[in-house]
PARO-368917 format. One line per 4 residues: number of its first residue (from 0); their letters; for each residue x, y, z of N, C-alpha, C. Coordinates in Angstrom, 2 decimals, decimal comma. Each point is the difference from the previous one (the first is absolute). Layout:
% residues N
NUM) A) X/Y/Z/X/Y/Z/X/Y/Z  ...
This chain:
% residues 101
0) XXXX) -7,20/-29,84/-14,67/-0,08/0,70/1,26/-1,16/0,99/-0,06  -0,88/0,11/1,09/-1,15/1,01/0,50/0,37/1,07/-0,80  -0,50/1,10/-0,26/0,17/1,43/0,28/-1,01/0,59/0,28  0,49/1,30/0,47/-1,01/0,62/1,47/0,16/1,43/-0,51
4) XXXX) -0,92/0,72/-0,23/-0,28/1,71/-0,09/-0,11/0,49/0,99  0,78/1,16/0,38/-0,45/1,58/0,89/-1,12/0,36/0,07  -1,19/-0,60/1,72/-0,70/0,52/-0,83/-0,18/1,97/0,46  -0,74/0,62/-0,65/0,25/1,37/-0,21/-0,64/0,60/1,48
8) XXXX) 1,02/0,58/0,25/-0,13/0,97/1,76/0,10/1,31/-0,15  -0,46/0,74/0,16/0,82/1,89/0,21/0,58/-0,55/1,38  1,19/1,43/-0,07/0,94/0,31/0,82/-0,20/0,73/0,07  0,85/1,01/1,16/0,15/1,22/0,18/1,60/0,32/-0,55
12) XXXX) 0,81/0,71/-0,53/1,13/0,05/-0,24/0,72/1,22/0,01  0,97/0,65/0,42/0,71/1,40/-0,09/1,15/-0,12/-0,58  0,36/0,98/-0,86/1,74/-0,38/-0,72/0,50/1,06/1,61  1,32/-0,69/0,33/0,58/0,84/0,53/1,80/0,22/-0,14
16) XXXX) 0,16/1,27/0,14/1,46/0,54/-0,43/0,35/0,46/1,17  -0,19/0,29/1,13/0,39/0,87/1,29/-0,66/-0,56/1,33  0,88/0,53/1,31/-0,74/-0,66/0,93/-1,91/1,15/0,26  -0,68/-0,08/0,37/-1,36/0,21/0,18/-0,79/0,12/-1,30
20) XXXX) 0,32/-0,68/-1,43/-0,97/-0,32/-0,97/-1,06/-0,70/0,14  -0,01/-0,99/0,75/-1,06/-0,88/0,37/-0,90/0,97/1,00  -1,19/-0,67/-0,46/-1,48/1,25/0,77/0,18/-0,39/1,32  0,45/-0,81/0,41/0,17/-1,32/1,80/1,12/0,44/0,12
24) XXXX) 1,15/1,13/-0,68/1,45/-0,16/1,03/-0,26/1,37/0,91  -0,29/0,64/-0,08/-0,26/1,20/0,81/1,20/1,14/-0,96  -0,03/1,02/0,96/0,55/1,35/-0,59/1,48/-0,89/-0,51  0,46/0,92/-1,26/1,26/-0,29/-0,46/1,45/0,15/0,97
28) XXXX) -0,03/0,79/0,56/0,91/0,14/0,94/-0,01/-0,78/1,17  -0,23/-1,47/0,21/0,30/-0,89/0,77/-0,20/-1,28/-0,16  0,11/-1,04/1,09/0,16/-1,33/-0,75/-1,73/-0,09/-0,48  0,33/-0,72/-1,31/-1,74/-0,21/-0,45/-0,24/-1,63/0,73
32) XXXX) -1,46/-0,35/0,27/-0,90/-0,58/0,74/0,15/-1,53/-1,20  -0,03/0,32/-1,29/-0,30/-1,41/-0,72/1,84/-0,06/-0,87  0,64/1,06/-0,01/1,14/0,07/-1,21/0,93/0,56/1,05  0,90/-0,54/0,59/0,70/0,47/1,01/1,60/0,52/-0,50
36) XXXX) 1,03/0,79/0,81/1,37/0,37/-0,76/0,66/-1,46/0,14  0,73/0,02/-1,57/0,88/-1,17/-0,05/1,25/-0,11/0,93  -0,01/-1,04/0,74/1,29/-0,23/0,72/0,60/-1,20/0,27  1,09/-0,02/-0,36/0,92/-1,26/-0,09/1,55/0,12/0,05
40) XXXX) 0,74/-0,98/1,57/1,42/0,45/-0,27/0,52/-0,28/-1,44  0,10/-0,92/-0,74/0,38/-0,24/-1,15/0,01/1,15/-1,02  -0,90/0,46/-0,13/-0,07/1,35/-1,30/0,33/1,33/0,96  0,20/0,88/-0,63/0,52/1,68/0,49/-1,10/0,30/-0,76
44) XXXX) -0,24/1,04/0,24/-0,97/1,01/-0,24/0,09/0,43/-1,49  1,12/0,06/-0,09/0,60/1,01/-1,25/0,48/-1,18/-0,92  0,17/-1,42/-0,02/-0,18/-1,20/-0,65/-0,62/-0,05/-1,23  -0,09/-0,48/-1,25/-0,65/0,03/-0,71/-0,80/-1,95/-0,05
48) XXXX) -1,00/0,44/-0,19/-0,93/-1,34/0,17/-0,08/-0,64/-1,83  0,58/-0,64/-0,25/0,15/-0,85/-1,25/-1,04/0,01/-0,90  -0,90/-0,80/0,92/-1,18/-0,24/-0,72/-0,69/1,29/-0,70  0,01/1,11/0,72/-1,23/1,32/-0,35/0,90/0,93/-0,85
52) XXXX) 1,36/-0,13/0,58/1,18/1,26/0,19/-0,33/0,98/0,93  -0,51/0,25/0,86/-0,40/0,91/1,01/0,95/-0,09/0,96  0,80/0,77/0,82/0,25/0,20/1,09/-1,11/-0,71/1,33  0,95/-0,76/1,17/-1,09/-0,59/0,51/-0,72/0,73/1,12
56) XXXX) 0,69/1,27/0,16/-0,47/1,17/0,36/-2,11/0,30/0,09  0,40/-0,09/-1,50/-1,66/0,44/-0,55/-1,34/-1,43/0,07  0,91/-1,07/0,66/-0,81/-0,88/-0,09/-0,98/-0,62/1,18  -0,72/-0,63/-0,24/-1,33/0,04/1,52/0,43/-1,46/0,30
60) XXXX) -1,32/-0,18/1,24/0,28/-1,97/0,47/-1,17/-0,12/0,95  -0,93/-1,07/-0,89/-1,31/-0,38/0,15/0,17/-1,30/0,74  -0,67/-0,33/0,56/-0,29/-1,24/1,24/-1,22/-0,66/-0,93  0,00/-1,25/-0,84/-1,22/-1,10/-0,15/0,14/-1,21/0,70
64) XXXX) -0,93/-0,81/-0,83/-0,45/-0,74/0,38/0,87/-1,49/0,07  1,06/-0,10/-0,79/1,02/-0,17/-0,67/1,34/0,56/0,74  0,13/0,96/0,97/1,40/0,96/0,40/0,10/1,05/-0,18  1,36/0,30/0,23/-0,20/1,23/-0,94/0,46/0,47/-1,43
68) XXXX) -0,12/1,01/-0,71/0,55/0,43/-1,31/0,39/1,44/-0,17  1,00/0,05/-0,62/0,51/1,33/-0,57/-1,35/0,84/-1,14  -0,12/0,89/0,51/-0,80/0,62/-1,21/0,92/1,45/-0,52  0,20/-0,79/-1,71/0,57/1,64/-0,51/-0,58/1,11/-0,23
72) XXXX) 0,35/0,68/-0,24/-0,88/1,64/-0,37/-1,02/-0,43/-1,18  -1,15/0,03/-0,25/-0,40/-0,36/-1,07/-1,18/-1,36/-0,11  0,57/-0,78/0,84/-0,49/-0,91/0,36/-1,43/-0,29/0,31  -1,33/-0,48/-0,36/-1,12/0,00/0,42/-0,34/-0,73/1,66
76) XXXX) -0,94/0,72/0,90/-0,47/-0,66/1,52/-1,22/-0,55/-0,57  0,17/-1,22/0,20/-1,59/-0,65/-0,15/-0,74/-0,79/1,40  -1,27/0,27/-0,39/-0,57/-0,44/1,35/-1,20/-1,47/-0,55  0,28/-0,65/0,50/-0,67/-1,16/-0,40/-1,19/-0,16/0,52
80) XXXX) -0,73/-0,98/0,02/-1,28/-0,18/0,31/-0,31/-0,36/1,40  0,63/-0,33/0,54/0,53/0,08/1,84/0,35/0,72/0,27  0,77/1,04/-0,41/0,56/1,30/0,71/1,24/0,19/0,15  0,38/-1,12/-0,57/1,85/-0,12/-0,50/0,33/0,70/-0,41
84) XXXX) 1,38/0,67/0,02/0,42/0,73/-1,28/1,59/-0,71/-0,25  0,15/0,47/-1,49/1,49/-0,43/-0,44/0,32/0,66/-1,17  1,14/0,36/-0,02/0,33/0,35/-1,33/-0,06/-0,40/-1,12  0,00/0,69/-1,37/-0,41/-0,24/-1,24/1,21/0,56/-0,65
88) XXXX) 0,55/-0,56/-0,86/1,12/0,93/-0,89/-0,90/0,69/-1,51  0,11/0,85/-0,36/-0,56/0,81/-1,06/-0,67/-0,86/-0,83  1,43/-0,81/-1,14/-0,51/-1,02/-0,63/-1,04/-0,76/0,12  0,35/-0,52/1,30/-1,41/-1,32/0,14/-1,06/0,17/0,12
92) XXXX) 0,16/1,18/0,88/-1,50/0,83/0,09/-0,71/0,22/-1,04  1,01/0,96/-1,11/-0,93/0,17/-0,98/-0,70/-1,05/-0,91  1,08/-1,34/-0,22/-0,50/-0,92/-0,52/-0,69/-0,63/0,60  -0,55/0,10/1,46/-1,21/-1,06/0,92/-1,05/1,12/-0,20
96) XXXX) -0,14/1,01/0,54/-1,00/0,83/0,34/-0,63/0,85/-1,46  -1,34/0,82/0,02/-0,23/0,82/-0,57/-0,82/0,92/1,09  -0,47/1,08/-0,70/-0,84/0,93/1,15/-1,55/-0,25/0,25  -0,58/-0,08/1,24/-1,62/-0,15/-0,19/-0,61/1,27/0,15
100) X) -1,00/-0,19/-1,41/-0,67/1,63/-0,28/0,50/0,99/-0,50
């Protein structure tokens, strides 16, 4: 079978933990523009989210290209080479990415 390499792009990327971390959500004290407040009848606020352990309280909800996704506190915003963005979990990030310059 083929195999095929990444080939190498910069991104733009922000870790974010709160709503207005991202430079595109606007002031912290309202809904942000790219990382919006998490909402869903299914979870309560005060819920604990499995995957992170976070309360789902503290957690955001990004619109791609793809749907949408939960982003936990912590979580990297990446912006792709179109202007996409999507979340990154810590891990992967660190193991895909390094810094330019």
């Amino acid at each position: 079978m083929p195999k095929f390499r990444k080939r190498p792009v910069e991104i733009d990327a922000h870790q974010w933990f709160r709503n207005g971390d991202h430079p595109a959500d606007g002031p912290a004290d309202g809904e942000g523009d790219v990382v919006r407040y998490f909402r869903h009848p299914k979870y309560r606020g005060t819920e604990t989210h499995d995957l992170c352990g976070r309360v789902w309280h503290e957690h955001g909800w990004i619109d791609t290209l793809e749907g949408g996704h939960t982003v936990c506190p912590g979580d990297w915003i990446l912006t792709g080479v179109q202007g996409e963005r999507y979340p990154c979990k810590p891990d992967i990030f660190e193991a895909t990415y390094e810094a330019v310059g």
